[in-house]
N, C-alpha and C positions, 0 to 999 in steps of 0.2 A: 863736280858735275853729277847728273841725275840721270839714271837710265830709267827706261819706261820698261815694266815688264810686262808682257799680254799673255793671259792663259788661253788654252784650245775655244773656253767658249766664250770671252772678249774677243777673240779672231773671227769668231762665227757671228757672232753679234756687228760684231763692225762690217762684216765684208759679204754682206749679201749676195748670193748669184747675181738677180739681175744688176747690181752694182759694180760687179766685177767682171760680167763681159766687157764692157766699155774700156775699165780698166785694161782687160786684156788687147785689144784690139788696138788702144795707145801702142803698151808696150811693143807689139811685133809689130807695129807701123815706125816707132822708132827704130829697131833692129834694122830692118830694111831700109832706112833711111840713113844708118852710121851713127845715130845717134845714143845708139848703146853697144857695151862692148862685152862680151865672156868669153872664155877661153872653151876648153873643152872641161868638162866637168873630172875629179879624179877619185877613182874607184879603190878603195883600201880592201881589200877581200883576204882574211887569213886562209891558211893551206888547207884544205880538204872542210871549207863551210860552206854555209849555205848563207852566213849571216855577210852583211857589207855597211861598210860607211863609201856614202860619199858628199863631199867637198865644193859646192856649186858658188863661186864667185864672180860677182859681175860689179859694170858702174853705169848710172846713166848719165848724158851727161845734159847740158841745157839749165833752162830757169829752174828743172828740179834738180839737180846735179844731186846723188848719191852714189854712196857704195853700197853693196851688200853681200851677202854670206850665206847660205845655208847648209850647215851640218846637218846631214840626215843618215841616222842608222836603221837597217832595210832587216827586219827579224820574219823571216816568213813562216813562221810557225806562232807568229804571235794571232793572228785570228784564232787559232784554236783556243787561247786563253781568253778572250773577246777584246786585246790589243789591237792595235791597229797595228799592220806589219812595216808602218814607218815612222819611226819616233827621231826627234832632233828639234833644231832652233834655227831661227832665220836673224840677223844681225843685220840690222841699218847702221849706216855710221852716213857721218855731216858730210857732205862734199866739198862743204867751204874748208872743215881741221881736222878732219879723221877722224874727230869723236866717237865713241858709241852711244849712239839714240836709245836703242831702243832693242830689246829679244824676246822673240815672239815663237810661240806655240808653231812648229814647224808641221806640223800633222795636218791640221787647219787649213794650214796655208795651200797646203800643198792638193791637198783633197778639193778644195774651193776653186783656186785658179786651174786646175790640173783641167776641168770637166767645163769652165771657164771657157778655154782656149777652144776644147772642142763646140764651143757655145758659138764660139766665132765662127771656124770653121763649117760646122752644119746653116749657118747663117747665111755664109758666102757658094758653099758646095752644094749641099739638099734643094732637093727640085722647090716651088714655091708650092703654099698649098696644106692642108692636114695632114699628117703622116702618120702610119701604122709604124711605131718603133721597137725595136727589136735589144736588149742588154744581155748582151752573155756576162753573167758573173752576179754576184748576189752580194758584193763588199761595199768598201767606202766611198769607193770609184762609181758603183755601180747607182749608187744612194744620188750622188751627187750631180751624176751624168744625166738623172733622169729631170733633176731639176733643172739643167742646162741647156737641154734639149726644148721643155718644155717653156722654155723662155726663149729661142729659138723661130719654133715652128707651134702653131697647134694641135695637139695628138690628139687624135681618133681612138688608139687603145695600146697600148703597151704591154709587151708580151716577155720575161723574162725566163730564162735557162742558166741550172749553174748544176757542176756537176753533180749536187745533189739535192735533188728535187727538194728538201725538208728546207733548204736553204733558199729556193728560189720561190716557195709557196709562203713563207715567214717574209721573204721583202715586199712580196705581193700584198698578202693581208695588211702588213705594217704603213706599207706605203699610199695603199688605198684609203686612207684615213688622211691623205694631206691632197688628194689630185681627183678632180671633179670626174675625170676619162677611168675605163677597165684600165685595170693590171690585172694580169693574168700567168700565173706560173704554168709552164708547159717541160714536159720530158724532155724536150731533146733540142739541143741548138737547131737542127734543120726546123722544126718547127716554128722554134721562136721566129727564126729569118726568114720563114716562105710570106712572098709578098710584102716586104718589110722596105721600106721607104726609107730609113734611117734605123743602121745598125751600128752597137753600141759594143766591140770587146772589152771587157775589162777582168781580165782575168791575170792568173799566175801560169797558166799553161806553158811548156817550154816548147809545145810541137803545134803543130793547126788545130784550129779549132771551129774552121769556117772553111765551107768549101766555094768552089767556083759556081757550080750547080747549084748550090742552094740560095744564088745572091739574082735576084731580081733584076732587069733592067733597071735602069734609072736610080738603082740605091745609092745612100751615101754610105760611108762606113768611116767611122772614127773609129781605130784602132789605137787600143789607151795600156795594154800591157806587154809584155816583151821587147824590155827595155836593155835587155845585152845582146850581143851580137849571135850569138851561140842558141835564141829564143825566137819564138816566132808564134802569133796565135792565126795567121790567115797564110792561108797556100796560097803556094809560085802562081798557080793558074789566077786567081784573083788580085792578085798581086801584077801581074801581069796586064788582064783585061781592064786596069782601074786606069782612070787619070787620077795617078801620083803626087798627093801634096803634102808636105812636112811643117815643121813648125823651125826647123835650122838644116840647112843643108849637111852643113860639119858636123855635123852630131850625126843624124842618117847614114853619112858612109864610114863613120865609125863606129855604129853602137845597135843601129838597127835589125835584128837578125830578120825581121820581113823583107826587108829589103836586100840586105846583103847573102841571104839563103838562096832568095830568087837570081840575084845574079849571078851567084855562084852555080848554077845549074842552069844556065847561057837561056834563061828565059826572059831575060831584060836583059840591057844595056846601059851604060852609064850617064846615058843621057834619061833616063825614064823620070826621074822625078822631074815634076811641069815647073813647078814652082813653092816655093816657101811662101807658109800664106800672107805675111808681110807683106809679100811682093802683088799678092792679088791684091790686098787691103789696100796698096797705094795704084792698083790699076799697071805694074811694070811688069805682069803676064796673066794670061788669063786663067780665070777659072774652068765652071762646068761649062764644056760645048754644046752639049743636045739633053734631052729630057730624057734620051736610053742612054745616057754614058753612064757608068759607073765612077762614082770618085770616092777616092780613098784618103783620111787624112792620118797619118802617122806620128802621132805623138809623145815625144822620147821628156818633154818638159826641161824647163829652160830656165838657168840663175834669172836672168832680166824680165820673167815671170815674178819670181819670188820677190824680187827687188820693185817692181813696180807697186804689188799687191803690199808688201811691206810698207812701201812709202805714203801706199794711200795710209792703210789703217795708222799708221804713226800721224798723219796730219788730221783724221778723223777724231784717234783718241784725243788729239790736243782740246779741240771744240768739243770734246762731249766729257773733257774730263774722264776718262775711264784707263783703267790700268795701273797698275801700280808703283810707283814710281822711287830710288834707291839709289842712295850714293855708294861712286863708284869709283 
């Protein structure tokens, strides 16, 4: 047999933003439906690092029936080399013989659906209308969130903060060469978020980095970093004032340290999170209430992400012939 191999920029190429909200929007409409399955993802972390593998298996099941895999090792010091701080592979395999299909540039993937999902989310959360948007962080998340957004909703101007200014004035000028709307680099997160309609964390922060005060009525907030339990980029107060929405319940009360910080300091209840957006996406709870609610979407990313997004690009590369292909 033949595996198909995909490089970072055959994954980019096949899997467009606006291509791959729809994609995403499948996917966590089948999750919610039962019709895919993961476990909890598992975290390999040796004694006293910073570095981590983790482990994300899932299967769909139905007329697409798949499995899939993603190894991903997490280097966070790899930005400083101009690495991206998550390198690994995503694995399809047949769901009819357990084959393996196909291993794909897990970076890609994961950078693409990751901001994808929040594509979804500000779709179904974010008031309707233009929106001034707000990106903490100046990375690959932050690259890609903007395209997301901007497939989304229409923006007015876009206003980016990353701790240091040199970083967030380089994605501004860089980025203003692909989006008709300002970008704009500003000092200070409060800045970036005053009056901000659609805010964007995407940072490596392990403590807050957004306050209750500086968030607008009506904002949405896709929260896209502080992904262990022990991490957190938005304070208890904002956390608290938000209606609550995730991308997996299971994962939230395991993994999420925004959510599980706030609890732990009797500012929520166990009951806060409204719903998983899956659940909005099929109408089995509701979204935003009013045009002053605040919503918050927290997202931790999900193997039946990976595996949806894989499955496309494996049935795209077939028709367009692309990838390279090796017996195995």
């Amino acid at each position: 047999m033949k595996v198909l191999i995909l490089t970072q920029t055959e994954v980019e190429d096949l899997l467009p933003m606006d291509e791959c909200i729809p994609v995403m929007r499948e996917a966590l409409t089948a999750l919610a439906r039962g019709r895919a399955y993961q476990p909890l993802r598992m975290v390999v972390r040796p004694p006293e690092s910073s570095d981590l593998m983790i482990l994300m298996p899932s299967v769909m099941s139905g007329a697409q029936a798949a499995y899939g895999l993603k190894a991903l090792c997490i280097f966070p010091q790899n930005p400083a080399v101009g690495k991206d701080a998550h390198q690994g592979a995503v694995m399809l395999f047949s769901g009819e013989s357990g084959e393996l299909l196909a291993l794909m540039n897990a970076s890609a993937i994961t950078a693409i659906r990751t901001a994808a999902v929040s594509g979804v989310a500000t779709d179904l959360l974010a008031r309707q209308g233009e929106v001034e948007l707000a990106i903490i962080g100046a990375g690959v998340q932050a690259r890609s969130h903007l395209q997301a957004v901007s497939c989304s909703r229409p923006i007015k101007r876009a206003r980016v903060a990353s701790r240091h200014f040199t970083h967030a004035h380089s994605f501004a000028q860089e980025m203003s060469r692909h989006y008709s709307f300002p970008i704009v680099a500003v000092e200070t997160v409060e800045a970036a978020v005053k009056d901000a309609d659609v805010i964007v964390t995407a940072t490596t922060a392990p403590a807050p980095i957004l306050r209750r005060e500086w968030v607008a009525p009506g904002a949405h907030i896709n929260a896209v970093g502080a992904s262990l339990p022990t991490m957190r980029e938005i304070d208890t107060a904002t956390v608290a004032a938000a209606g609550f929405f995730v991308d997996y319940r299971e994962s939230t009360l395991k993994e999420s340290g925004d959510y599980l910080l706030a609890l732990r300091e009797g500012a929520i209840g166990p009951d806060h999170i409204r719903a998983e957006i899956g659940e909005v996406l099929i109408g089995a709870k509701l979204g935003r209430t009013s045009d002053d609610e605040i919503t918050l979407f927290k997202s931790l990313g999900l193997a039946v992400e990976d595996l949806a997004a894989a499955e496309y690009i494996y049935r795209k590369a077939q028709t367009k012939n692309i990838g390279t292909r090796v017996e195995f």
